[in-house]
N, C-alpha and C positions, 0 to 999 in steps of 0.2 A: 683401342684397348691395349693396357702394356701390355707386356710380354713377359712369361714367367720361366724362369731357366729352374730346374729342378735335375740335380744328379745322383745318381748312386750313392753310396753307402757317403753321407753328406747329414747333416746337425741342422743347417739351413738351407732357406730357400731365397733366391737371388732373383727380384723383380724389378723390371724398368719402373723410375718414377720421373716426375716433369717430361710425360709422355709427347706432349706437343712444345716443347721447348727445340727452337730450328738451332744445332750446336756444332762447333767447331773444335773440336780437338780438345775435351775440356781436361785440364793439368792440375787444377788447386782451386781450393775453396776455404776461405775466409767469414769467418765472424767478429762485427767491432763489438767493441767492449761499451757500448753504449744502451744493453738492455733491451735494444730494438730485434733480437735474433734474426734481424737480416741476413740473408746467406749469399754473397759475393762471389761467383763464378768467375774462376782466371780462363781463358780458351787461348790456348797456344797459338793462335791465329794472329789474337793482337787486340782482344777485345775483354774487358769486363762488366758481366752483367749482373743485376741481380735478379736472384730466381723469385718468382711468384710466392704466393701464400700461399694461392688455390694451386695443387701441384699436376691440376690438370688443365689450366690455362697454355694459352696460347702469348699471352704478352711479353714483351720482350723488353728489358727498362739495360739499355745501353749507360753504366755507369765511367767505363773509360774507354775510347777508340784509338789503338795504334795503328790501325792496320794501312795506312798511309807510311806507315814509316819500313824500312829496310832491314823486318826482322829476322825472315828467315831466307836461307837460299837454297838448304834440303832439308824437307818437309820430315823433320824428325826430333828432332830434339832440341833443335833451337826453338825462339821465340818469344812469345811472355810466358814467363816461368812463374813466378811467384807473387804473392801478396803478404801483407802482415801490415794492418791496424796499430797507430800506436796508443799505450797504455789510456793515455790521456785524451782519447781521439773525440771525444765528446766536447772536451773542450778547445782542444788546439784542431780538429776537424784533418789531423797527419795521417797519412798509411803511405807504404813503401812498395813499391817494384822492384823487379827483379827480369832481366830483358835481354834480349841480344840484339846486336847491330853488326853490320858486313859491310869489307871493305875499308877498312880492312876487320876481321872479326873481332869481338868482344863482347864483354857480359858488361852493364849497365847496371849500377844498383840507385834509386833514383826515391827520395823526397818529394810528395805530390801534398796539396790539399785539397777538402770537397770543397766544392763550387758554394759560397758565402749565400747565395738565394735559392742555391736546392740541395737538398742532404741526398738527390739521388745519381747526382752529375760532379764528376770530378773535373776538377780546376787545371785543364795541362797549364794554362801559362806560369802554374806554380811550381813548375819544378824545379829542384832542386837537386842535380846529380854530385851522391856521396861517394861513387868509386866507377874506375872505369877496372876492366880485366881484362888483357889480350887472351883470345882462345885461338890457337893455331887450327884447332880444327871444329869441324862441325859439331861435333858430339860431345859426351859428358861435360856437360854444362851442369850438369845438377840445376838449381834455380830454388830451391828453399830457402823462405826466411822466417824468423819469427823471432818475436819478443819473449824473453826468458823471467822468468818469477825477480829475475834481480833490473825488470827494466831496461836490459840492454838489448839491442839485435844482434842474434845472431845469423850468420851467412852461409851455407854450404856451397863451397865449389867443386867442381868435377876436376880430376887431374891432365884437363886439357884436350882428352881425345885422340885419337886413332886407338890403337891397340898396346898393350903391352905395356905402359906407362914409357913410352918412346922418349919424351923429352925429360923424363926421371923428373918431372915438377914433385908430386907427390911426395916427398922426402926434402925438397930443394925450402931452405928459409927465408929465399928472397923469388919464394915464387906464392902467389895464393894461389894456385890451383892445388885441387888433392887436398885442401886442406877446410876446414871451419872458421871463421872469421868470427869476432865480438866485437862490435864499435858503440859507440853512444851517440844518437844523432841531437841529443841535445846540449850537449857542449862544445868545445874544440882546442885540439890539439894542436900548436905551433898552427902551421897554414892549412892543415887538412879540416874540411868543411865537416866534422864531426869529431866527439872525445875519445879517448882511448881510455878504459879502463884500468884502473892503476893495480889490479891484478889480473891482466893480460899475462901470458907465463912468459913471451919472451920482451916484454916492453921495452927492458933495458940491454937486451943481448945484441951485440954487432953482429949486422950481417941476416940478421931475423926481420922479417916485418914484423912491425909491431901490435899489428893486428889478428896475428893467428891466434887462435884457441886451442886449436887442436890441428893435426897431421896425419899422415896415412889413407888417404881414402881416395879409392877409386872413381865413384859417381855416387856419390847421396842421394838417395830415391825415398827421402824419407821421413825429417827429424821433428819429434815431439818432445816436451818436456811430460816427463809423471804427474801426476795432477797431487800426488799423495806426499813424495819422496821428492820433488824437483829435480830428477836425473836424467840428462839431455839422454835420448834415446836416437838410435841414426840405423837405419838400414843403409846399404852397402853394397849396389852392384859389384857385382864380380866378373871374373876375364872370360877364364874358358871352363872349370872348374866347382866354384863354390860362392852361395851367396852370403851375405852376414850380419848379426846384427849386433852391433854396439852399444855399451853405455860409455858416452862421452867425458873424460874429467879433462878436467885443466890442466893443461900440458902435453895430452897424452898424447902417443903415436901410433896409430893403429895395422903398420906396419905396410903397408902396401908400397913399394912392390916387391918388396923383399918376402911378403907374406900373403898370400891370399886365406880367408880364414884361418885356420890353425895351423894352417901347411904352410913351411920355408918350401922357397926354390921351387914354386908352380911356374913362374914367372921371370925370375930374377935367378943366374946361375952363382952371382957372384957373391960372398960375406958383406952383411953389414959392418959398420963401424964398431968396433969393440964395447962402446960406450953404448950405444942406442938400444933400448930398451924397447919393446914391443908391448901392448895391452893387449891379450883374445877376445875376440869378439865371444860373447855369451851365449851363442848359439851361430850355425850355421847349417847348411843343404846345400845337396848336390844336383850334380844335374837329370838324375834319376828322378826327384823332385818338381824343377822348374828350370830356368835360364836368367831371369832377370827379377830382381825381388820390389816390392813395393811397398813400402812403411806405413804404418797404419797410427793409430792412439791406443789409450788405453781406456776400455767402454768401461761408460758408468751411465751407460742408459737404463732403461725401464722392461723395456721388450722381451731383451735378452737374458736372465737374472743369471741364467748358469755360465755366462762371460761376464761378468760382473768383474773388475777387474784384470781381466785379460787384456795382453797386447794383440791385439789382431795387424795384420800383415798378409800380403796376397806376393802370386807370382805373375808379372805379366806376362810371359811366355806362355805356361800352363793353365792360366786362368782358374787356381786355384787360393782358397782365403784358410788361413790359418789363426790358431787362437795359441798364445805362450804365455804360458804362468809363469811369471818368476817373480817369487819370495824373497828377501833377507837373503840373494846373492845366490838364488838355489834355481836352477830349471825346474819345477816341478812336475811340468805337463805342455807338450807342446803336440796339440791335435790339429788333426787337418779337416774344418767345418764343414769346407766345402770343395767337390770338385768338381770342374766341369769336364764335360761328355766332347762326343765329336761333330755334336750340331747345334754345339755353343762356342765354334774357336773363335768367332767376333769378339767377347767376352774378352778383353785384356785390363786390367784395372790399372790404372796411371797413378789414382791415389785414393785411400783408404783415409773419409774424413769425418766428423761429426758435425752433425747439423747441430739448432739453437737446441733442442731438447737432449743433447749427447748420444742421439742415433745415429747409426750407422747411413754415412753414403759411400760410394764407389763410383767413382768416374772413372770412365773406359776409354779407351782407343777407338771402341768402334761409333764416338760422336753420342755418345749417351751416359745418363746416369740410373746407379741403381741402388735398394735398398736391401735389405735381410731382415729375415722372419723365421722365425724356428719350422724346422720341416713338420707339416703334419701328420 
């Protein structure tokens, strides 16, 4: 029988679904763009499956096994991070990973296809790795990817890890950490086994990688495009302080670590460069709030009519889910749907996704997924 979390003064109701699915750390979930609304489970462990139809089965359909390989070495935020389907994946049968490996550390972003006589088993001997990233340390890995309305991947990384942004990557133009990446894995650049898009902001700048998109970020815990507006949306771990959430443009710098949300010098004692420009995040919270934020989409499911357009976004610290209107550049409404209580602290959401029909799931930390339903 699932299990029904139901809180105080709360909009919705938070219930286990894929009740007998046996799960590992489940991080992201993917849909290909092939019509079939298969739903593709990432589990940070090293495995992806897809989830049943019947969502009270039991079966278990193993569509890629890393767990052979050297992903993680503390059980926290490394591992397989991400997925994204490409555009075309119907016909070229491409989706992408997003990985780590030790020893020395790094982030993996890797080229695969489905297996040519099953559309439910992926092809390792096909890969094909489009970037490696040294991570000095365990953590802020981010691990998001996804394909943008314009065809291209885009990449979140984390600023590297430990505290503080210690190695100042996040600001650094010949570091990808801390920063959004845009590549094109169907052309190629000089020797690099993908294109680079020819409005990359810094394509032509020395001393830039030419793959950045964007700069300032702490740990991406998050990014969506608008289904309406096409505007890269990113939540934004934060240090000790404030969480955040951004709309991404080309170029932009989102200040970290000279900035945490709105606030100079949380972090950084020292002045920026005279030149450097900061973008605010469009919303942020404190830690009165939560500790660590989790990026969501913007529902245009059925269920829910009066989130109909809402950015929803959860805390995983406080294991609470939130709904944010924002209009033509305006916060209009940012409620808190739901909260949980103190015999729901397993309840940590890792990420806020939409199934094939644009409903809401929630994968958690505590090895489970769950859905929302209007409180009765």
């Amino acid at each position: 029988m699932s299990s029904l979390l139901v809180a105080s003064a709360t909009q919705v109701q938070v219930e286990q679904t894929f009740t007998n699915q046996d799960l590992k750390l489940p991080i992201a979930l993917a849909t290909p763009p092939d019509g079939s609304k298969r739903l593709f489970l990432v589990q940070q462990a090293g495995k992806i499956t897809i989830l049943p139809a019947d969502r009270s089965s039991s079966e278990e359909t193993t569509f890629l096994d890393l767990t052979s390989r050297p992903l993680i070495k503390k059980d926290f935020e490394e591992g397989l991070l991400g997925l994204a389907f490409h555009p075309n994946f119907s016909e070229n049968r491409k989706f992408y990973i997003y990985y780590t490996l030790q020893e020395p550390k790094h982030t993996v972003i890797s080229e695969m296809q489905v297996s040519s006589s099953s559309p439910s088993k992926a092809d390792p001997s096909t890969e094909r790795v489009l970037l490696r990233i040294a991570q000095p340390y365990w953590n802020h890995n981010s691990g998001n990817l996804l394909f943008g309305p314009d065809g291209l991947l885009y990449i979140a990384v984390g600023d590297g890890g430990k505290s503080n942004d210690v190695r100042r990557f996040a600001q650094n133009p010949f570091a990808y950490n801390g920063k959004i990446l845009r590549i094109d894995p169907d052309t190629r650049s000089g020797n690099r086994p993908y294109g680079l898009p020819e409005d990359n902001p810094f394509l032509d700048q020395e001393g830039w990688h030419p793959e950045i998109f964007a700069l300032g970020l702490r740990n991406p815990w998050g990014i969506c495009f608008h289904p309406e507006t096409n505007e890269l949306w990113c939540a934004d771990v934060g240090q000790n302080q404030f969480e955040e959430i951004n709309i991404i443009k080309n170029g932009g710098n989102y200040g970290w670590s000279f900035h945490e949300g709105f606030h100079p010098k949380t972090v950084r004692q020292d002045e920026p460069p005279e030149k450097m420009t900061f973008i605010d995040p469009i919303h942020e919270y404190g830690r009165t709030e939560g500790l660590s934020i989790t990026g969501g989409f913007h529902y245009r499911g059925n269920k829910l009519p009066k989130l109909k357009g809402h950015y929803l976004y959860a805390d995983w610290g406080f294991g609470s889910i939130w709904a944010l209107n924002y209009q033509n550049g305006r916060k209009t409404e940012n409620t808190r749907i739901y909260l949980r209580n103190e015999a729901q602290l397993s309840f940590r959401p890792t990420a806020i996704v939409e199934d094939g029909e644009g409903e809401v799931l929630i994968l958690s930390h505590d090895h489970k997924i769950y859905t929302i339903s209007p409180s009765s």
